[in-house]
C-alpha positions, 0 to 999 in steps of 0.5 A: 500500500502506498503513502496515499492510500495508507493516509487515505484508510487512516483517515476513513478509519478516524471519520468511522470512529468520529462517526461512531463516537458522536452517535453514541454520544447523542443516543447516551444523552439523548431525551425521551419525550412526553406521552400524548396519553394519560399513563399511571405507573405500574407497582414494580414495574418501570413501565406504564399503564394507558389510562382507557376510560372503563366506560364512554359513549354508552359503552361498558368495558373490561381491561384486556390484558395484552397476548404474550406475543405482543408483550414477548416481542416487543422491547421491555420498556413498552407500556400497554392499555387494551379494553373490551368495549361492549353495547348494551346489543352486545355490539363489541370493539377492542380498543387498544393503546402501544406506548412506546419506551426508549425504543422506536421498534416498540411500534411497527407498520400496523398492517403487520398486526392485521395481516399476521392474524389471517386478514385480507386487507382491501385497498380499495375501500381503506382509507384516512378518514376524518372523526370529530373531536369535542373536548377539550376544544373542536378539532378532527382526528385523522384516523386510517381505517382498514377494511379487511376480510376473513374466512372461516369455519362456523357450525359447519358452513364457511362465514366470510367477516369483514374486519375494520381496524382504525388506527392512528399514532399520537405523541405529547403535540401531534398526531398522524394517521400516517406511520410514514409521517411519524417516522420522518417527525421522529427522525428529525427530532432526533436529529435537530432536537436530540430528543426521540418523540414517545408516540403512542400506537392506538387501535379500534378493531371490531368486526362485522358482516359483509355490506355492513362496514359503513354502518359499523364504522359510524358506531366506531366513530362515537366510540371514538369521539367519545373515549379520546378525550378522556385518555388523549392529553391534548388536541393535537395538531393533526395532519 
């Protein structure tokens, strides 16, 4: 090797250090934000609970503890709420809150979520949707919600069920329906403001008959409206 080249290898190798040393800098100083949902500490435990209201809108409900594939998969410090909400038809939704810790890989593309448990989603009738919000002061909260289908067995016959998982991610000033868009805003805060953003993944998920979705998705909506002023901190702003 000659002088040039050794000098230009020492001098690639010092960058890669410089590189690698300043990283790890930023990340052991780096600041975890505030959660845009109401939390209480578990007793011996670093993590937290997500404050879902017990009941809203005319909805009745039950603390649903999370499987342990969800809690065995995702990093230790993430903290959870999932509550069964019923009607008094017995109408069902299953409301469930993703509080990421110190880690970004505590919340993933949701589709991921659907699909692993056997739903088709269908693209043409998915979308962002718009849910008013009341209180604290009037805003809309921009919600993507997915229409997917199901087969299967029941009492000897195949049923084909229509699934609607609404969804949108929250963190202590805004909101997006868009895991893209959350993404950028997260890395660029961790870029210019040194601080990586604790957004919260919140789900709706219910299911239904085959030519019902819109009508189902209206009582989804109140649902909604009705709970996310009593655990979602502040209205944020929504894109």
């Amino acid at each position: 090797m000659n002088r040039s080249k050794t000098i230009l290898f020492v001098t690639v190798l010092v960058l890669i250090a410089a590189t690698a040393g300043a990283l790890a800098h930023a990340r052991a100083h780096q600041k975890l934000g505030l959660p845009g949902v109401k939390t209480r500490p578990i007793p011996g435990s670093a993590n937290l609970e997500v404050l879902l209201p017990p009941a809203a809108g005319g909805f009745h409900s039950v603390s649903m503890p999370q499987a342990e594939v969800v809690t065995n998969s995702l990093p230790r410090d993430t903290s959870y709420g999932q509550r069964l909400y019923t009607a008094d038809d017995g109408f069902q939704v299953l409301a469930n809150v993703v509080l990421m810790g110190s880690s970004r890989a505590s919340i993933h593309k949701p589709q991921i979520c659907l699909t692993a448990q056997g739903w088709e989603i269908d693209p043409t009738v998915s979308q962002v949707k718009a849910v008013h919000i009341d209180e604290p002061a009037p805003y809309d909260l921009p919600v993507m919600n997915l229409v997917a289908t199901r087969t299967g067995q029941a009492n000897g016959r195949v049923v084909t069920q229509r699934g609607l998982y609404t969804y949108w991610f929250v963190d202590a000033d805004r909101c997006t329906a868009s895991h893209q868009t959350r993404m950028l805003w997260m890395a660029r805060d961790v870029v210019f403001k040194n601080e990586l953003d604790r957004w919260a993944y919140v789900s709706f998920f219910t299911e239904c008959a085959p030519g019902q979705e819109t009508a189902t998705f209206e009582r989804v909506k109140k649902l909604i409206a009705a709970t996310v002023p009593q655990f979602q901190l502040a209205p944020p702003n929504a894109k």
